[in-house]
C-alpha positions, 0 to 999 in steps of 0.5 A: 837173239836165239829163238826156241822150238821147245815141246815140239808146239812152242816157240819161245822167241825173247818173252813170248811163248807162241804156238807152233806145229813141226814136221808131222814125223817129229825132229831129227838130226839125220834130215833126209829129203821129203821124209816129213821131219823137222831137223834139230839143231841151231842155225842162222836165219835167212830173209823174210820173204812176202807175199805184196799182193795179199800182205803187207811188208812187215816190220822187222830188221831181217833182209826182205824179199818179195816173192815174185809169181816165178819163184820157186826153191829147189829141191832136186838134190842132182841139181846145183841149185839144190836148197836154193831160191830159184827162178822156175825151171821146169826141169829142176824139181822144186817148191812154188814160193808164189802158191795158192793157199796162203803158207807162204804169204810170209815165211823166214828162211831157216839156214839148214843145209845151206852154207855146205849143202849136202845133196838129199839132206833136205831143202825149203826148211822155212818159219811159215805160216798156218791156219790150223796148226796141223803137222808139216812137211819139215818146216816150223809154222805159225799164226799169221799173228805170231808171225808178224809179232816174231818178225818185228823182235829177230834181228839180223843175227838171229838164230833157231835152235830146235830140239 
């Protein structure tokens, strides 16, 4: 299944059409580490990561994860780990996966600059949650409803395509 960010708020996904918001600077193909813009193009998806003590595991075929307090995703292009799920390091930059709002009481990964990843390109490129449908730091968000309607249809061989 190949899921569609079309219009830059819809997200098609099989027959269902559900709101979304991007990144607040729109799309584009030259991503750039923390410059506010969702990257196009087409790319495979990662697990499904949870939140155990706020939600529960939701339905779906995708490999899941459930995210511990000491988790966090790199962003430090000068490290090796740089876009990769790691366990906190406080002399490596990076994202709390376990935060206090609730954006990543569930999220997808998308696989963008992941298999060959290049330093400053951008990292932490996932589906996650919102309240209110305001513009992102890159990522693609959704309801918690349309979420958990998106995760029960992706298959393990899914793929996003954003233009």
């Amino acid at each position: 299944m190949i899921i569609k960010i079309k219009n830059k708020d819809t997200l098609i996904a099989g027959e269902f059409k559900l709101k979304c918001c991007i990144g607040k600077k729109g799309l584009t193909k030259n991503k750039i580490e923390g410059d506010f813009k969702t990257p196009s193009g087409k790319f495979k998806l990662g697990n499904l990561y949870w939140r155990a003590d706020r939600v529960k595991k939701p339905e779906t075929k995708l490999f899941c994860k459930k995210i511990k307090k000491n988790m966090g995703w790199c962003n430090d292009s000068n490290s090796s780990y740089y876009n990769r799920e790691i366990k906190i390091n406080k002399n490596i930059r990076h994202e709390k996966l376990y935060r206090t709002d609730h954006k990543y009481d569930l999220f997808i990964l998308i696989k963008y600059n992941y298999y060959e990843t290049k330093k400053n390109k951008g990292s932490a490129i996932f589906i996650h949650l919102t309240n209110n449908y305001k513009a992102t730091a890159g990522c693609i968000a959704v309801s918690k409803k349309n979420f958990l309607i998106l995760s029960r249809i992706l298959k393990r061989n899914s793929q996003i395509s954003i233009s």
